[in-house]
NULO-202116 format. One line per 2 residues: number of its first residue (from 0); for each residue y, z, x of N, C-alpha, C. Coordinates in steps of 0.2 Angstrom, whole numbers, padded with zeros to 4 digits. Each point is the difference from the previous one (the first is absolute). Layout:
BEGIN
NUM = Y,Z,X,Y,Z,X,Y,Z,X | ...
END
This chain:
BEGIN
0 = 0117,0213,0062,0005,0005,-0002,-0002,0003,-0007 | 0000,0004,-0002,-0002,0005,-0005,0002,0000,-0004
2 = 0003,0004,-0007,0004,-0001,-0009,0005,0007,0004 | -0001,0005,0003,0004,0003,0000,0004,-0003,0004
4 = 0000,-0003,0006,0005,-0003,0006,0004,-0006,-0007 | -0004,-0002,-0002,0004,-0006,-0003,0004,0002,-0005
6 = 0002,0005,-0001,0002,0004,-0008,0004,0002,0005 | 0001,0003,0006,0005,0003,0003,0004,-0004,0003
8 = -0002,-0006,0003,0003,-0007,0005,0005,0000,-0009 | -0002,0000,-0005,0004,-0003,-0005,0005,0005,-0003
10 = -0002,0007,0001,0005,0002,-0004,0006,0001,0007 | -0003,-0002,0008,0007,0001,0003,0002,-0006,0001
12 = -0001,-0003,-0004,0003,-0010,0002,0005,0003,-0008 | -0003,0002,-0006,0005,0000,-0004,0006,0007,-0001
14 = -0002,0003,0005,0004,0006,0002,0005,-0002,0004 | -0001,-0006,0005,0005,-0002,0002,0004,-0005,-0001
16 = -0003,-0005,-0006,0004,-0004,-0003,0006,0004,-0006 | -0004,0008,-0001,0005,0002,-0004,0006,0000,0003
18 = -0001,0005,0006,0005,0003,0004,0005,-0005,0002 | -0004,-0008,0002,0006,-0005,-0001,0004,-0001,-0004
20 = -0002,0001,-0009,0004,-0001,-0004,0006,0005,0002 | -0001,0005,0000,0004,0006,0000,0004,-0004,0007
22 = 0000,-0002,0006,0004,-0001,0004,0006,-0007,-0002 | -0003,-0005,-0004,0001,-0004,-0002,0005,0003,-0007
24 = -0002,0004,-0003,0006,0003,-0005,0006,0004,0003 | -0001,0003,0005,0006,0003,0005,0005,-0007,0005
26 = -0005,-0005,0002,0004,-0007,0004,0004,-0004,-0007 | -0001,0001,-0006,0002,-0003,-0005,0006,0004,-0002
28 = 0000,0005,0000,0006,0005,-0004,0005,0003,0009 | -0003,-0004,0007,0006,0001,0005,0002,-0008,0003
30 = -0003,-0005,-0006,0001,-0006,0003,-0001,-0003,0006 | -0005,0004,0002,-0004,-0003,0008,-0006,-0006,-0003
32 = 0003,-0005,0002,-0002,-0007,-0002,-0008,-0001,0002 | 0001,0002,0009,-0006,-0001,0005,-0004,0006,0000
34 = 0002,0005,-0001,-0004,0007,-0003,-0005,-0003,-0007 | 0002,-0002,-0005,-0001,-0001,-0005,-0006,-0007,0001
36 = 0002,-0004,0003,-0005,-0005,0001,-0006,0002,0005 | 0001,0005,0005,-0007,0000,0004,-0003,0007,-0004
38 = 0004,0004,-0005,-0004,0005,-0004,-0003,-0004,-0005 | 0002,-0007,-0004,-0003,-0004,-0004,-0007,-0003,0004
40 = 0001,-0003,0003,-0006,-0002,0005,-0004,0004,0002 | 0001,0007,0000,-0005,0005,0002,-0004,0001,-0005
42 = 0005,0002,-0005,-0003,0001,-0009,-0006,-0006,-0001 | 0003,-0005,0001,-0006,-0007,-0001,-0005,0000,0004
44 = -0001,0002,0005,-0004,0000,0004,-0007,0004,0000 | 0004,0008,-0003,-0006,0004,0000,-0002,0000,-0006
46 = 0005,-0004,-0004,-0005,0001,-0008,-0007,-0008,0000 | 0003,-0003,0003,-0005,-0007,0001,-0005,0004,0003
48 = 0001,0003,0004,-0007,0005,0003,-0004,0003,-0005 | 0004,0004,-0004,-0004,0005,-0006,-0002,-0008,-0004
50 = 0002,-0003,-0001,-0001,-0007,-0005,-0008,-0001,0004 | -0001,-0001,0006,-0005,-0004,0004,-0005,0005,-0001
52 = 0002,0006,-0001,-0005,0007,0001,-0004,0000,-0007 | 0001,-0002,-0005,0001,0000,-0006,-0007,-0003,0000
54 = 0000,-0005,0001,-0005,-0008,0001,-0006,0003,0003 | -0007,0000,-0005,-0004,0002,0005,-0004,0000,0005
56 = 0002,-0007,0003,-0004,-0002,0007,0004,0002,0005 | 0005,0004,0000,0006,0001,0005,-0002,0003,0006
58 = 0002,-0004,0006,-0002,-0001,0005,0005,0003,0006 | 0001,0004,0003,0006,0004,0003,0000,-0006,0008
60 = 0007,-0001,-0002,0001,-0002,0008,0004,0001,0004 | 0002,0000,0007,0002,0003,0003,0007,-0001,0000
62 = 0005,-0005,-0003,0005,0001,-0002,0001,0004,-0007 | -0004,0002,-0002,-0001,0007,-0005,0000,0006,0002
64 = -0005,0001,0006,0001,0006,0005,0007,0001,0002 | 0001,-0005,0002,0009,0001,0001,0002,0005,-0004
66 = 0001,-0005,-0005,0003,0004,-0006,-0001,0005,-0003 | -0005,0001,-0002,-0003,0008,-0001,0002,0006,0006
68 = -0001,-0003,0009,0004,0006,0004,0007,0000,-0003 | 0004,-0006,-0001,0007,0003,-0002,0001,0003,-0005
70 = -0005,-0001,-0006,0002,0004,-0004,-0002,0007,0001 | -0008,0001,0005,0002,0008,-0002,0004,0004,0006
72 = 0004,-0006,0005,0004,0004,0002,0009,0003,-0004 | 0000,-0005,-0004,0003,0003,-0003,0001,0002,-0005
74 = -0007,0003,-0004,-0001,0006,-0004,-0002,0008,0004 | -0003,-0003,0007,0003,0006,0004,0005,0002,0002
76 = 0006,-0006,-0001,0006,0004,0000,0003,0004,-0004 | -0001,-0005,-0006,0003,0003,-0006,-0002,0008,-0003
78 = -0009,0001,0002,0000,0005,0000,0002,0006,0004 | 0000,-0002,0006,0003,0005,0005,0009,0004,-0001
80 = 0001,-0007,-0004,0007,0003,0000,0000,0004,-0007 | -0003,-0001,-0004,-0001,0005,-0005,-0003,0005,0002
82 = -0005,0003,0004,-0002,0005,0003,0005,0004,0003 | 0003,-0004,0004,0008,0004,0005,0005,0002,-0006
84 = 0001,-0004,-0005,0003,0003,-0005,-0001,0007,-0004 | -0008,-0002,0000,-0001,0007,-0004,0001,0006,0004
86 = -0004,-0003,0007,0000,0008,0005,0008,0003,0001 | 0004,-0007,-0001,0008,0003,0000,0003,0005,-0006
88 = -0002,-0002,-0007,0001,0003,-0004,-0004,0008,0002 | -0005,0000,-0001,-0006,0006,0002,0004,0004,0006
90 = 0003,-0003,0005,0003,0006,0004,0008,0003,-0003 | 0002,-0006,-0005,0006,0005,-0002,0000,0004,-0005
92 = -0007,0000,-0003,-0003,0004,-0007,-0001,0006,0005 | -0005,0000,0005,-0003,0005,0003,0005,0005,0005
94 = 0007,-0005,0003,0003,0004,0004,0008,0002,-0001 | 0003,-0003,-0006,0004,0001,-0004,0000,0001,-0006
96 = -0004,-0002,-0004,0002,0001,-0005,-0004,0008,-0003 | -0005,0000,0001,-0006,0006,-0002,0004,0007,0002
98 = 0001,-0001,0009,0004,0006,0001,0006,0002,-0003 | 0003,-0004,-0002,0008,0003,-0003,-0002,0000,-0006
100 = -0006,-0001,-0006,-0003,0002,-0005,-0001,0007,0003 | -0006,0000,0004,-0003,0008,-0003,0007,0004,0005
102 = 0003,-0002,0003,0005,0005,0003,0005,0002,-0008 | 0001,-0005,-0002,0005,0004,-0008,-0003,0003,-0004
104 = -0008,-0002,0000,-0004,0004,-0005,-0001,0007,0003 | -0001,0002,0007,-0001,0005,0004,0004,0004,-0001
106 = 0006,-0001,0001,0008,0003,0002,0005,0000,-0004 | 0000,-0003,-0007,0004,0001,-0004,-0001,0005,-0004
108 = 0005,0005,-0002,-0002,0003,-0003,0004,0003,-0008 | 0004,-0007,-0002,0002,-0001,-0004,0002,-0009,-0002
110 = 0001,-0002,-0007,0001,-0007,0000,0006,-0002,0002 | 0004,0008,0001,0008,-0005,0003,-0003,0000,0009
112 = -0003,0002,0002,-0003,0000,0006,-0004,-0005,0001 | -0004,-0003,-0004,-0005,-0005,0000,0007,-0008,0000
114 = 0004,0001,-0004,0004,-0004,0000,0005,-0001,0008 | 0002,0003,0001,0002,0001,0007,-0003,-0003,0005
116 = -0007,0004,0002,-0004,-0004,0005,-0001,-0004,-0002 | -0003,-0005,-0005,0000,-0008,-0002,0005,-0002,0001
118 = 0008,0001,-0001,0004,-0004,0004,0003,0000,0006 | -0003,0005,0005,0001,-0001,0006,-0008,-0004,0003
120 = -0004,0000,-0003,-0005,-0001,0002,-0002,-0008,-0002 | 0003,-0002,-0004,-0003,-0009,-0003,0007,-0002,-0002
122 = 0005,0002,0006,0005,-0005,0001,0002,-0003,0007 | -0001,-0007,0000,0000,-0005,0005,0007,0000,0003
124 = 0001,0002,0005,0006,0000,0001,0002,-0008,0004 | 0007,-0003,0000,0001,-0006,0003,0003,0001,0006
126 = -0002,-0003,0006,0003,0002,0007,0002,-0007,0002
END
């Protein structure tokens, strides 16, 4: 195994023991005791990884393979849901919002007019 592969097996061992913290700071602040202990052990787990990777004679094994598939499955999730997030953001830029911009830049023809259409236009109504 190569210096890049092993630079990347480590930064997604320590990419995922971050992501543990973070889950293990959310089971601490909703008092999920058992949430908090298997995000602690996961934490432990994949930083022992990054600890083994560190060590230059580091030998991968197949209980490592494990590990490395979960972890980049789920930094593929992580990332897919920031992508769905973004493309969600991006269709309400592209399909609400831009148009009722250039529509009052278009069609007003005065600032008590520009006022008007922004408040029929970027208010939420509650149903």
């Amino acid at each position: 195994m190569d210096k890049k592969y092993m630079t990347l097996f480590k930064e997604l061992a320590q990419s995922v023991a971050a992501s543990a913290e973070t889950v293990m700071d959310y089971d601490r602040e909703k008092g999920d005791e058992k949430g908090l202990e298997n995000a602690t052990i996961m934490r432990d787990n994949f930083q022992e990884l990054v600890n083994r990777i560190d060590v230059t004679e580091y030998v991968i094994s197949k209980a490592d393979v494990a590990k490395f598939l979960i972890a980049s499955t789920i930094i593929t999730n992580q990332i897919q849901t920031k992508i769905n997030a973004l493309k969600t953001a991006l269709a309400g830029y592209q399909t609400d919002l831009i148009p009722k911009l250039q529509d009052i830049l278009d069609n007003a023809s005065s600032e008590e007019e520009v006022q008007k259409m922004a408040e029929e236009k970027f208010t939420i109504s509650e149903e």
